[in-house]
C-alpha positions as CSV (number, residue, x, y, z in Angstrom):
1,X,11.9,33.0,-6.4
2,X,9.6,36.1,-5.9
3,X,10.6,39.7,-4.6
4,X,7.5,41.6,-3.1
5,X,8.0,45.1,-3.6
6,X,5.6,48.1,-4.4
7,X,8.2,50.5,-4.8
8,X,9.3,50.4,-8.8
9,X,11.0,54.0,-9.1
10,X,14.6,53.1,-8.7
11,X,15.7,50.7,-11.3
12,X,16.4,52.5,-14.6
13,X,15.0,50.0,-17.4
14,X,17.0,49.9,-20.7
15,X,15.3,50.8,-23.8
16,X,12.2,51.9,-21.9
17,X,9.9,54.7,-21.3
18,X,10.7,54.5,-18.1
19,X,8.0,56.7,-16.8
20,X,5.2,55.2,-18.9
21,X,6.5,51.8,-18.1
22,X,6.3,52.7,-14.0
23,X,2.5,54.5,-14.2
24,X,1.2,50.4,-16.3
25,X,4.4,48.2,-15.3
26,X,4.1,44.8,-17.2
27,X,6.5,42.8,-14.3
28,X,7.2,39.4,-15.3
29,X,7.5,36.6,-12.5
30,X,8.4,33.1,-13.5
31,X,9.4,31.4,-17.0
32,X,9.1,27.6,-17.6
33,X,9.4,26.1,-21.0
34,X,8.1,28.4,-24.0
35,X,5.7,30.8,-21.3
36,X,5.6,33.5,-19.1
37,X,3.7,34.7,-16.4
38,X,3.0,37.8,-15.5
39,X,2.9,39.9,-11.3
40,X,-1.1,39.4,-12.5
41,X,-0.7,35.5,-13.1
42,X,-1.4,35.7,-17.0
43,X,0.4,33.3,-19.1
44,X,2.1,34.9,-22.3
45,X,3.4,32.3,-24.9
46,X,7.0,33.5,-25.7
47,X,7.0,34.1,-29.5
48,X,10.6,35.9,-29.4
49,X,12.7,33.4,-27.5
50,X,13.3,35.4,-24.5
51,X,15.0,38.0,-26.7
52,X,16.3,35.4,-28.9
53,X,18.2,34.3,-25.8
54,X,16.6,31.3,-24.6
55,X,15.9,28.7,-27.7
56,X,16.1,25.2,-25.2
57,X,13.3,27.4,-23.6
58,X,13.2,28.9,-20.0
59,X,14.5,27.7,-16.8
60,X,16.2,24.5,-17.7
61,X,16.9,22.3,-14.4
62,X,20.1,21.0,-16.3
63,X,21.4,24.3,-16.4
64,X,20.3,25.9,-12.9
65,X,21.9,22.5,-11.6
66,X,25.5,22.9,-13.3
67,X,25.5,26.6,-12.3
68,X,24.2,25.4,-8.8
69,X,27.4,23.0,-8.7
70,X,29.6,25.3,-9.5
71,X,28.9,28.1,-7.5
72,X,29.1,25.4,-4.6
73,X,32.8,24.8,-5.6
74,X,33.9,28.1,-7.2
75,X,31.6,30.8,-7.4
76,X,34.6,33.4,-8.6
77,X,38.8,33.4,-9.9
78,X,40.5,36.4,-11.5
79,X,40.9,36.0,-14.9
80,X,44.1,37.8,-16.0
81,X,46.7,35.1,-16.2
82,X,44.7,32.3,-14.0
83,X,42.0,29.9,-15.4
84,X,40.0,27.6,-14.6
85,X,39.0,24.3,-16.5
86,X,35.6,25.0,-17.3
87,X,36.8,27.9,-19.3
88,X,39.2,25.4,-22.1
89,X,36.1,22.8,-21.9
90,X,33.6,25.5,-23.2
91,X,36.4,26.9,-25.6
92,X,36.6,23.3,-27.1
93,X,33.2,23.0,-27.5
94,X,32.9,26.7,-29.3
95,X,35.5,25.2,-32.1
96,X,33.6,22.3,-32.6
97,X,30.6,24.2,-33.6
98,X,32.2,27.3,-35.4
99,X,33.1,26.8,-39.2
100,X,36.4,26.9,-40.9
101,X,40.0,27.3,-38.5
102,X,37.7,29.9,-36.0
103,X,40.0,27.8,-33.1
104,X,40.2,29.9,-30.7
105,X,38.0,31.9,-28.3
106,X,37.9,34.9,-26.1
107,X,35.0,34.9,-23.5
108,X,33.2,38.5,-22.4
109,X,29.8,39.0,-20.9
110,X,27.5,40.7,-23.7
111,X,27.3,41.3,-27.7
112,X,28.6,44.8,-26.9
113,X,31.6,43.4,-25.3
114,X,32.1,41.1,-27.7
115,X,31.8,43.6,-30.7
116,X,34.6,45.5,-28.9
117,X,36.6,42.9,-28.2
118,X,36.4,41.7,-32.1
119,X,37.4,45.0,-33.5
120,X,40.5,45.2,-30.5
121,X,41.2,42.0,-31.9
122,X,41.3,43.4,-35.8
123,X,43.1,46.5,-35.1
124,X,45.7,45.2,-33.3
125,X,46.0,41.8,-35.8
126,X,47.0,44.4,-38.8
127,X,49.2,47.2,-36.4
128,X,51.4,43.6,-35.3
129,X,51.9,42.8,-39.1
130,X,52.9,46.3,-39.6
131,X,50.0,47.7,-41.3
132,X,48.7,50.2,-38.5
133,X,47.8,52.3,-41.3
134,X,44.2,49.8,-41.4
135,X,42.4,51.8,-38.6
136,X,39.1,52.5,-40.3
137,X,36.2,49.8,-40.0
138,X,33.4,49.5,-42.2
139,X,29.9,48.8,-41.0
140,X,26.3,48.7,-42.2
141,X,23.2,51.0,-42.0
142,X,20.7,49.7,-40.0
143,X,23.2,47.2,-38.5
144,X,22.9,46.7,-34.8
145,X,25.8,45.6,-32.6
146,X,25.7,46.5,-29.9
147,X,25.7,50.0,-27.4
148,X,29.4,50.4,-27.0
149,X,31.1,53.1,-28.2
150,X,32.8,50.9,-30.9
151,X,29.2,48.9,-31.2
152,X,27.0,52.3,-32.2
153,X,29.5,53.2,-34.5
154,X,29.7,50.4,-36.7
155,X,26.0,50.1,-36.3
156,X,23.7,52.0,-37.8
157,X,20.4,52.0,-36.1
158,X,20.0,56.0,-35.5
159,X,18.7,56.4,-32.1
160,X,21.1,54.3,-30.7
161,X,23.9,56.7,-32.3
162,X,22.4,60.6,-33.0
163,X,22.7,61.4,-29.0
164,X,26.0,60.1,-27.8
165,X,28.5,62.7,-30.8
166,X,30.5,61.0,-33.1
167,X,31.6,57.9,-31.9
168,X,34.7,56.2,-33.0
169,X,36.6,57.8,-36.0
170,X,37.3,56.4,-39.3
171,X,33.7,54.3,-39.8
172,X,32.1,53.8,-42.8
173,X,28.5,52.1,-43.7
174,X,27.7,50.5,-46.4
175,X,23.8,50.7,-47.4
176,X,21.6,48.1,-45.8
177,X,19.7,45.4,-47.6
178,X,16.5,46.0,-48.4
179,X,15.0,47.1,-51.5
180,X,11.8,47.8,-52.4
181,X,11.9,45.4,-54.9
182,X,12.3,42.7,-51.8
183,X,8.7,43.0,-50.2
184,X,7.3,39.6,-49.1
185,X,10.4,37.8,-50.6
186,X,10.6,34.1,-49.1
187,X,14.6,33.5,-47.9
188,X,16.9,35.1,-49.5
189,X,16.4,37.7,-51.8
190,X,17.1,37.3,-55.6
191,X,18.1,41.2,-55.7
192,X,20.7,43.2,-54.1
193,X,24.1,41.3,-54.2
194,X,25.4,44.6,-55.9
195,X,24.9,46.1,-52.7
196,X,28.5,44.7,-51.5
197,X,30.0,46.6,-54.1
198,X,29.4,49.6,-51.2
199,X,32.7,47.9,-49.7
200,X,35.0,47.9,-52.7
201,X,33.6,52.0,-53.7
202,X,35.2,52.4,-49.9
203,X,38.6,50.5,-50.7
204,X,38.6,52.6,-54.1
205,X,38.2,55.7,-52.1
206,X,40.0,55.4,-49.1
207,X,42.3,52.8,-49.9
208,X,42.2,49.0,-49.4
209,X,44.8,49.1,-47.0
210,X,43.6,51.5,-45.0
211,X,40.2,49.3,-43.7
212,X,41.0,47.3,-41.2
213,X,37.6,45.1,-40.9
214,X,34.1,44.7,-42.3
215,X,31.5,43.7,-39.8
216,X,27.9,42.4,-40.9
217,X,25.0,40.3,-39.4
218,X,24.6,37.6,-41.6
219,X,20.9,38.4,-41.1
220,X,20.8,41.7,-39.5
221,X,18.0,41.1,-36.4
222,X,17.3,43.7,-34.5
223,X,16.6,45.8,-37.2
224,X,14.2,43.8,-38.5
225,X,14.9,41.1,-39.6
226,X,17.1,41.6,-43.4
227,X,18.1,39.0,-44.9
228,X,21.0,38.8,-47.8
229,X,20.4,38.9,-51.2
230,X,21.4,35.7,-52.6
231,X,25.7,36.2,-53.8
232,X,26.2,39.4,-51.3
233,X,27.8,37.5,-48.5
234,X,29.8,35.9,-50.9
235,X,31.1,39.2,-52.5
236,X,31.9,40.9,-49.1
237,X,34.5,38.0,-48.7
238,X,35.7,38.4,-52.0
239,X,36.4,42.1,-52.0
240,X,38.0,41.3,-48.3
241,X,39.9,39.1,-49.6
242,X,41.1,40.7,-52.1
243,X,42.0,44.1,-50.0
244,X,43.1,41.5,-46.9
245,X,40.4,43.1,-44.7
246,X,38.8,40.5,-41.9
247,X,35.3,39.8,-42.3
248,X,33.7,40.1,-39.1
249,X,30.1,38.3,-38.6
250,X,28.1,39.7,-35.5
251,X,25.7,36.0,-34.8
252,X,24.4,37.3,-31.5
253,X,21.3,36.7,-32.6
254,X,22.2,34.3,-36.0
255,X,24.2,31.5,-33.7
256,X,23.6,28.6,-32.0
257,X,21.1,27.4,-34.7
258,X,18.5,30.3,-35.0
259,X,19.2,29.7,-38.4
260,X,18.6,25.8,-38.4
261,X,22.5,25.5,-38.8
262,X,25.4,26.3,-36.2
263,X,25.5,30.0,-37.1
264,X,24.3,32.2,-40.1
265,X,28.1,31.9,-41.4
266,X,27.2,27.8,-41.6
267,X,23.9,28.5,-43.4
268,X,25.1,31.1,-46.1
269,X,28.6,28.9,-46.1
270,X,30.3,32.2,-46.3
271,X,33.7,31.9,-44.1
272,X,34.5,34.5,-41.8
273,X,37.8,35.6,-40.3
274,X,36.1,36.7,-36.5
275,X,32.5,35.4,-35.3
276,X,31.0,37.8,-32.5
277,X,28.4,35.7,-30.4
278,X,25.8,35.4,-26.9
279,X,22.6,35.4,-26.2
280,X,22.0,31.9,-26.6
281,X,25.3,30.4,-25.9
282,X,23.7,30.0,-22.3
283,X,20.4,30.3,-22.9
284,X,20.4,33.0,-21.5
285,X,20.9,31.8,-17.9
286,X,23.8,33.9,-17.4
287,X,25.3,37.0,-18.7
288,X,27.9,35.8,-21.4
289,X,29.8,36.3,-25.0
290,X,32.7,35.1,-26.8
291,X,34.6,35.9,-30.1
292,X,35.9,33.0,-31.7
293,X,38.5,33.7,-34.4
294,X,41.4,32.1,-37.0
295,X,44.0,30.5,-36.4
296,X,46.4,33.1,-38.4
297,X,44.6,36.0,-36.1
298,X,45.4,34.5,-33.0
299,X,49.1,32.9,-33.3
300,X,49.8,36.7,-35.7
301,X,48.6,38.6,-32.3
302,X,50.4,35.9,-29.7
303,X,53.4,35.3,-31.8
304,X,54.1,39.2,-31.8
305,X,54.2,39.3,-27.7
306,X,57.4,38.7,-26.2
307,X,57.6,35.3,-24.7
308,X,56.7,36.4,-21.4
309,X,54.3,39.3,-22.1
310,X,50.7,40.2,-22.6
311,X,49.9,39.7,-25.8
312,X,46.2,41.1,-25.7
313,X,46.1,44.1,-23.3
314,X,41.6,43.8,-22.8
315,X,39.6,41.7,-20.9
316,X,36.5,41.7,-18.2
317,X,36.7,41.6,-14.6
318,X,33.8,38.5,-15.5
319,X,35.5,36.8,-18.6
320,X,34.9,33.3,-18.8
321,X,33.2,33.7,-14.9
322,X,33.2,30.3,-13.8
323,X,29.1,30.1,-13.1
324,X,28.6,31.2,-17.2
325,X,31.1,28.6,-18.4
326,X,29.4,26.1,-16.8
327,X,25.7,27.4,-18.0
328,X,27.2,27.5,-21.4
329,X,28.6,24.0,-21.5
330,X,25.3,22.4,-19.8
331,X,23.7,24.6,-22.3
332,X,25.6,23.4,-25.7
333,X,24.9,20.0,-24.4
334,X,21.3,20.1,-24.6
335,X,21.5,21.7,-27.7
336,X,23.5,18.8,-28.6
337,X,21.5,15.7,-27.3
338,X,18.1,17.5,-27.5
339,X,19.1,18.0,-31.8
340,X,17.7,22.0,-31.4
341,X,19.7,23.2,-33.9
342,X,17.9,20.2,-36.5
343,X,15.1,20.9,-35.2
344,X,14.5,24.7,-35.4
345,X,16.1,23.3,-39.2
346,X,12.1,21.2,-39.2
347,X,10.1,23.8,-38.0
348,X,11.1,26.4,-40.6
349,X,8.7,25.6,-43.1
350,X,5.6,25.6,-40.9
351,X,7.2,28.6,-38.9
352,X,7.3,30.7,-42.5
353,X,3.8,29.0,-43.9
354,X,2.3,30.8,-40.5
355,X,3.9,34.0,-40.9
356,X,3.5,34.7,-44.4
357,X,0.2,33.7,-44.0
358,X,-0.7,37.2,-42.0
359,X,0.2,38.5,-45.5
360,X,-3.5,39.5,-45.7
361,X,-4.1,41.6,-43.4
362,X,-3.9,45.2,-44.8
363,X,-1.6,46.7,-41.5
364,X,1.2,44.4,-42.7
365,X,3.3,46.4,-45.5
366,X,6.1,43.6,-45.5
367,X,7.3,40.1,-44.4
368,X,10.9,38.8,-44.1
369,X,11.6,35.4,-42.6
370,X,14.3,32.6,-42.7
371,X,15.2,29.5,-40.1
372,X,13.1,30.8,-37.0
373,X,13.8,34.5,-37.5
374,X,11.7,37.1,-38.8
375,X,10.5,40.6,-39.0
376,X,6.8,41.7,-39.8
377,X,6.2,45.5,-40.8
378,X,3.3,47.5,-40.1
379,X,2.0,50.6,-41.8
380,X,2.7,53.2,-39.3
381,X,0.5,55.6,-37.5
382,X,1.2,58.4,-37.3
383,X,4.9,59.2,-35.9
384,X,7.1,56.3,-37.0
385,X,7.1,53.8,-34.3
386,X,4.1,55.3,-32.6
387,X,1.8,51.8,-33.5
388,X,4.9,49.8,-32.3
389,X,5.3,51.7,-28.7
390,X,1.2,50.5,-29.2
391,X,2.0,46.9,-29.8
392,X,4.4,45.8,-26.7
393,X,1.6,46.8,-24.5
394,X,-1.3,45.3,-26.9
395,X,0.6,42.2,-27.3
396,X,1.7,41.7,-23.4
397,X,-2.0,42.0,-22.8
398,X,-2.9,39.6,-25.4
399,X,-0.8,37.5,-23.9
400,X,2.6,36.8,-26.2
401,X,5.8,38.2,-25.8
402,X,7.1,39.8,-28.7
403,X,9.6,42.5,-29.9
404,X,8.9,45.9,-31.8
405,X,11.6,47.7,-33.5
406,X,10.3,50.6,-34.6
407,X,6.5,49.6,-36.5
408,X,8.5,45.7,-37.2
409,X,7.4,43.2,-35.2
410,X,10.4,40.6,-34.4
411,X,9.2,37.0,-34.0
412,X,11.9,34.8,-33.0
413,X,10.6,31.7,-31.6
414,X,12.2,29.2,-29.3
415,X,13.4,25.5,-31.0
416,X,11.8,23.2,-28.1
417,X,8.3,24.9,-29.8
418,X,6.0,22.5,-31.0
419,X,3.8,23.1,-34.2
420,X,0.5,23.9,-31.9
421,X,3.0,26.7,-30.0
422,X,3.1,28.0,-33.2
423,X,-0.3,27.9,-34.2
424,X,-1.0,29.8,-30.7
425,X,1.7,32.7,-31.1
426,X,0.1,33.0,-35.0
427,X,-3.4,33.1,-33.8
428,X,-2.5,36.0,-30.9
429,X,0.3,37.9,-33.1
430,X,-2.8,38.2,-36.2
431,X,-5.7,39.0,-33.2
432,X,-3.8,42.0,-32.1
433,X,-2.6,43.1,-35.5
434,X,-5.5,42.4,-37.3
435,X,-7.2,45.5,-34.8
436,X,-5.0,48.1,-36.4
């Protein structure tokens, strides 16, 4: 479906420069299968998933078709103490992918959402047990989850924080990842598990007992791709466990097999009290999140309300919207029959053979790659993230769709790709790079 228009001024884009954007817009019109196509009728081959949204690829008829039959039947019902069946079906099918007792699931409409819901979820868990005192929450530089007010300030990506004051009270960060001593690792790093030790210095400091929850990417994405030294996973959940913190794993971008396993917290068998996810739980048909958590979390926070009370005071106006719980069910189901999550498992080897393979070229200053996730940095130019505001144009005209963070080019690609997809994002991604 196509909207005319020669008038661009009144939508304002996220993350844009919105004037730059409306004097050389690059509109996008249709996406089938791993392309686009641009308002000029280019074709871009979609290295980056959508924005790691859309791994079955784009416009699946299975899924327009479910939405299409439920909007026919029920296009909307309030949410606060109705349901509809859809929304227990998807729930069901959450569990049976999530690891450990994560039973039970809370739906919301974005990451950010879902981050806030997660950390509502861990304040309150501790303040029903009568430990109220837990109300600080420990994040990680460089971390992205979201642009909530509870998101930016566990996160630690600076532009998306040094504007908007302080932000929720009582965070800490723990240092990111990377160390110098990293560059052009393959998986995970062999250095840096000490860098968990960042949590127990807080517990030392603050107190144990006053941290209410730790919340990490298992690979933190947007960033840049940073992946964790082999043992630190494993130490946060120690030091959690041993100051009875929740671990908290933000897989926005990590689940639904970007990984080659059901989420990060699968890959790195690392067992998490709270998983934060989207993006692909619909392929990115329709707006919509979830937070799966344990058992003990859910029946501490339920058992607490009086029988006939609200036990969780939060929730959406579009929680568990009828239309995204049937996009997300049609969606898990291709994942399912179709074997994605094995096979974005195959393609990792000749996905990280390609990309470490533009080692060479003299721009690139460092790789990091794991499943189908990876970040590529390039020497900057000048200001820091001057050659990357460069790159989303040079790369939309070269026809592939990428993402810059900064001077790091995100690479992301979807799991229906075949190997010659691949060799056609690699041979545009190292033509444009190769220039700088």
């Amino acid at each position: 479906m196509r909207y005319p228009t020669n008038d661009l001024e009144h939508h304002w884009m996220p993350f844009s420069s919105n004037k730059d954007f409306k004097k050389e817009p690059r509109l996008i019109v249709e996406g089938k299968g791993v392309h686009f196509t641009s308002h000029h009728g280019k074709e871009l081959i979609d290295a980056v998933s959508g924005l790691f949204c859309s791994p079955a690829g784009h416009s699946r008829p299975e899924i327009a078709e479910a939405v299409y039959e439920q909007l026919k039947e029920m296009s909307y019902m309030p949410p606060f103490q109705h349901a509809h069946p859809a929304s227990f079906e998807l729930a069901r099918r959450v569990k049976a992918l999530a690891p450990g007792d994560l039973d039970y699931t809370f739906f919301a409409n974005s990451g950010s959402e879902a981050v806030e819901t997660a950390l509502k979820m861990a304040l309150l868990y501790h303040r029903v047990r009568g430990e109220g005192q837990r109300m600080r929450l420990v994040g990680r530089e460089r971390g992205y989850h979201g642009v909530n007010f509870a998101g930016f300030s566990v996160g630690g990506m600076v532009k998306n924080r040094e504007m908007y004051g302080l932000g929720v009270p009582g965070v800490l960060h723990m240092r990111h990842t990377w160390t110098e001593e990293q560059r052009f690792s393959k998986g995970q790093p062999e250095n840096g598990a000490e860098l968990a030790d960042d949590l127990q210095r807080f517990c030392d400091l603050h107190g144990g007992d006053t941290i209410a929850a730790c919340i990490v990417e298992p690979v933190a994405g947007s960033t840049g791709c940073l992946i964790p030294p082999k043992g630190y996973l494993e130490r946060l959940r120690e030091i959690c466990d041993t100051h009875g913190i929740l671990l908290i794993m933000d897989e926005v971008i990590c689940g639904f097999g970007r990984l080659g396993s059901n989420f990060g917290a699968t890959r790195f068998d690392v067992q998490p009290d709270i998983i934060t996810m989207a993006k692909a739980l619909t392929n990115g048909s329709i707006p919509m999140a979830a937070v799966t958590v344990s058992d003990k979390i859910y029946k501490t926070i339920t058992d607490a309300a009086p029988e006939k009370g609200v036990d969780f005071f939060h929730g959406y106006t579009y929680s568990a919207h009828p239309a995204a719980c049937a996009a997300g069910i049609a969606a898990l189901t291709i994942y399912e029959e179709e074997g994605l999550f094995d096979r974005a498992k195959q393609l990792e080897k000749p996905f990280l053979e390609r990309l470490y393979a533009l080692q060479d070229l003299s721009v690139v200053t460092d790789i990091r790659g794991i499943g189908l996730l990876a970040g590529v940095d390039l020497a900057p130019d000048g200001n820091p993230g001057a050659r990357g505001y460069q790159a989303v144009r040079d790369f939309y005209e070269a026809g592939v769709m990428t993402k810059m963070t900064g001077d790091t080019l995100l690479i992301a690609p979807p799991f229906v790709s075949t190997e010659a997809d691949l060799d056609r994002m690699f041979e545009l991604i190292r033509g444009v790079i190769s220039k700088y």
